[in-house]
Phi, psi and omega in degrees: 000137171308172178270000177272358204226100203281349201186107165241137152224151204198137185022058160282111214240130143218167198231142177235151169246128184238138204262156194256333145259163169314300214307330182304318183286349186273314154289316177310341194293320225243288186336255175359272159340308199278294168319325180288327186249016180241343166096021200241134159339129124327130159267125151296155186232010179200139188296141165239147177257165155232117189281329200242162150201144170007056167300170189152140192193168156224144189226133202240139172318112172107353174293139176236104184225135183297150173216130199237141172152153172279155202320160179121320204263018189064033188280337176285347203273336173321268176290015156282315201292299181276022167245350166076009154289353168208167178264160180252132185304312172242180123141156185237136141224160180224141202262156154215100177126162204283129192269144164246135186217111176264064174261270187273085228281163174076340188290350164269009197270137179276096163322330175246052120268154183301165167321291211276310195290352192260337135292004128321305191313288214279350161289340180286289162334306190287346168095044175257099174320185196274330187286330186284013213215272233281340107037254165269012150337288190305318212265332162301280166354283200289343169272349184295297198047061191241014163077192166001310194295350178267025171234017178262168173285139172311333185307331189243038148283134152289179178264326165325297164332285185324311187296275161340312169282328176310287190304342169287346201264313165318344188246355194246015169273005180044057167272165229257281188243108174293111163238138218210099170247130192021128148214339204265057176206026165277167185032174213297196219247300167339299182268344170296309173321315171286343187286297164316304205268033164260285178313302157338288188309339198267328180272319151001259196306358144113014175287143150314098175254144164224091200226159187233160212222112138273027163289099152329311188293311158324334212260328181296316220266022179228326166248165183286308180233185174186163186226116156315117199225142172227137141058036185062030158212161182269109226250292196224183199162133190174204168259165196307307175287342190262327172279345141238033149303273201316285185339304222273297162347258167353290176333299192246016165293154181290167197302306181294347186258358178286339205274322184310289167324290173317276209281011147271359177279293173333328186259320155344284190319308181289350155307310188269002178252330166283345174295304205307325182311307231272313195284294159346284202267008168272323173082172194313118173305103166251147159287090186316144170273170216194125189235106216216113159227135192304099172340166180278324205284011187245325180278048163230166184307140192221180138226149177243084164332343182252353169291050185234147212279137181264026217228352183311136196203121170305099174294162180267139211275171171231083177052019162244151179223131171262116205246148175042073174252157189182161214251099165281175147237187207263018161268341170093032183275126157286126185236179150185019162256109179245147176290133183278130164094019152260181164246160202202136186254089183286144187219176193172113160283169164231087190298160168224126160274337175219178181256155197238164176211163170069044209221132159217181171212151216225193170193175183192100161325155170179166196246179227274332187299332241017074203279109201261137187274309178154146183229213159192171176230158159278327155259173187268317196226151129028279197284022177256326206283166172314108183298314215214141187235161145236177208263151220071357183265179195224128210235152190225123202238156230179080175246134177313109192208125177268116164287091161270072199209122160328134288231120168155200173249132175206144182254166188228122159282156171206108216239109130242145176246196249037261194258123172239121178042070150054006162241171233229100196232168175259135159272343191176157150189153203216100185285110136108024186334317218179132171208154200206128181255151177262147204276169170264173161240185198270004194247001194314103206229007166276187170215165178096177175239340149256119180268134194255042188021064201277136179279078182281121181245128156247126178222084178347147168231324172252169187202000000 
């Protein structure tokens, strides 16, 4: 394996056997064997899932990559695997560097031992000697922040206490390579922050994260790609916002539209990996450069016809369709070239095909990363929202947005939901729909992607 390649896998499977009674593993242990020395077929006595079928991805040093999919899709049996807590039935993987693995966190803690004895146990475990743990003692504790508690027994820890300490003793190994399944949403708002701004530091310095998220938002504003898993197969592999549009796209189709999806995710895929091939061995694209400078009478509100998004992704609708969205101004001008500090109007219709209850509608900004900038609903909850729609009708739906916002490209969503089978669903919802850029000026003194129109005053005080 290269020395550039922190994580390989190739035709990676695994299989469970799963019994529909205790008693059944007792025959598969004896029967089988006994058949076999009688010169008789074997029976199974158990079902098999696959949880994995022939996975495979390489992820190169110092890459921070997301792994996305609904429950199910085998992604904790994935990073159990490349943590060496389980075996794979068939299929190699290979590591190059000290693995920190943040799963099941505290399930390695002995309850009757104290706090301080169980980091060691478990620094011992990370392949830490007695001196690197005494080391980073000091620096586990003050991130732990449980006081007093860490000579107390685990047994008299909250699970919180527990998690916390855990996720301290794992993250304070200067690991090669981080693997992290949900985990980054233990203990309070405080400490999730140290937990983020830990991880940052640790991808700084040039470590491998490899982790999974149902956070969209996580996974864009934190890795470099990411990979989609449905049903134990690796579906996509890409950049982070476009695998999870696909993910979220999935996420809410109805049941009869998944096979269909998946296997338009799947040609997608096999598309972008021969482009990507084909721009690999053409070699690097130059750009003649261009040289322009823009009148002042050009930095106003426009529309640019050619300004439109290739990135767009169609939820599968439950009898609503979303039509024509686009950036007005109060004059009922169409733009997408917008002025910082004006105001503006996203606008939208909505056919219903069928009648609806509960419905509301939303909308959401976002940056090219697909970073979400801020959004809105027309209602906050249920009981604010349209009780009952009926079908044929039609809503010219309207948000208000003053632009504070910086110099760039940004996309615009458009969302209504409600009652599908008593739970609470997208009718339609349309990813990267619409995108509209903000001009610079030649005074510009914000910084950053929002401006929060800050006033700077300097004043000698001494001379």
């Amino acid at each position: 394996m290269s020395s550039e390649v922190a994580i390989r896998v190739e035709g990676l499977s695994k299989c469970f056997e799963i019994y529909e009674q205790p008693r059944d593993r007792l025959k598969q242990f004896v029967l089988p064997h006994l058949y076999r020395s009688l010169g008789k077929p074997a029976k199974k006595y158990f079902r098999e899932f696959w949880a994995l079928r022939d996975i495979g991805f390489e992820i190169k040093k110092g890459e921070t990559v997301g792994i996305v999919g609904r429950n199910g899709s085998g992604k904790s049996t994935l990073l159990q695997i490349i943590c060496g807590t389980l075996s794979p039935s068939t299929g190699v993987i290979s590591t190059n560097g000290r693995i920190a693995a943040l799963l099941e966190l505290g399930s390695g803690f002995n309850p009757e031992f104290t706090g301080r004895e169980n980091v060691y146990l478990n620094g011992a475990v990370l392949g830490l000697s007695r001196s690197e743990i005494d080391s980073r003692f000091d620096a586990i504790t003050e991130f732990a922040d449980i006081g007093s508690f860490i000579d107390q027994p685990v047994k008299a820890y909250s699970s919180g206490m527990v998690v916390r300490l855990a996720f301290a003793v794992a993250i304070n190994v200067d690991p090669q390579i981080l693997v992290v399944d949900e985990a980054l949403s233990v203990g309070d708002e405080l400490f999730q922050r140290k937990c983020f701004s830990k991880i940052e530091a640790i991808r700084s310095a040039g470590a491998t994260i490899l982790f999974v998220s149902h956070s969209g938002g996580t996974v864009v504003e934190l890795c470099d790609r990411a990979i989609l898993l449905d049903a134990g197969e690796r579906l996509a592999i890409g950049s982070p916002k476009k695998i999870v549009g696909r993910y979220q796209k999935l996420l809410y189709a109805p049941n009869d539209k998944r096979d269909a999806i998946r296997a338009e995710i799947r040609l997608e895929d096999a598309n972008q990996q021969v482009d990507s091939a084909s721009l690999a061995k053409a070699g690097p694209i130059v750009f003649p450069s261009i040289s322009r400078t823009e009148p002042a009478d050009e930095l106003s509100d426009s529309y640019d016809p050619s300004l439109k998004p290739v990135s767009t992704i169609a939820y599968e609708s439950y009898g609503a369709i979303i039509e024509d969205p686009a950036i007005y101004t109060s004059m009922g001008e169409r733009v997408n070239n917008l002025t910082r500090g004006n105001t503006y109007y996203y606008r939208y219709r909505v056919r219903f095909e069928r009648p609806a209850s509960n419905v509301r509608f939303g909308m959401m900004i976002k940056t090219t990363t697909g970073i979400e900038m801020g959004g809105a609903v027309s209602a906050a909850s249920n009981r604010t929202s349209l009780p009952y729609v009926t079908s044929g009708s039609v809503f010219s739906v309207s948000f208000e947005f003053s632009c504070r916002i910086n110099k760039g490209i940004y996309f615009l969503n458009a969302g209504v939901v409600g009652d599908v089978n008593g739970s609470e669903t997208y009718l339609h919802r349309l990813i990267d729909v619409a995108m509209f850029r903000v001009l610079s000026e030649s005074d510009d003194l914000a910084t950053g992607i929002i401006d929060f129109s800050c006033s700077p005053s300097i004043m000698i005080e001494e001379n």
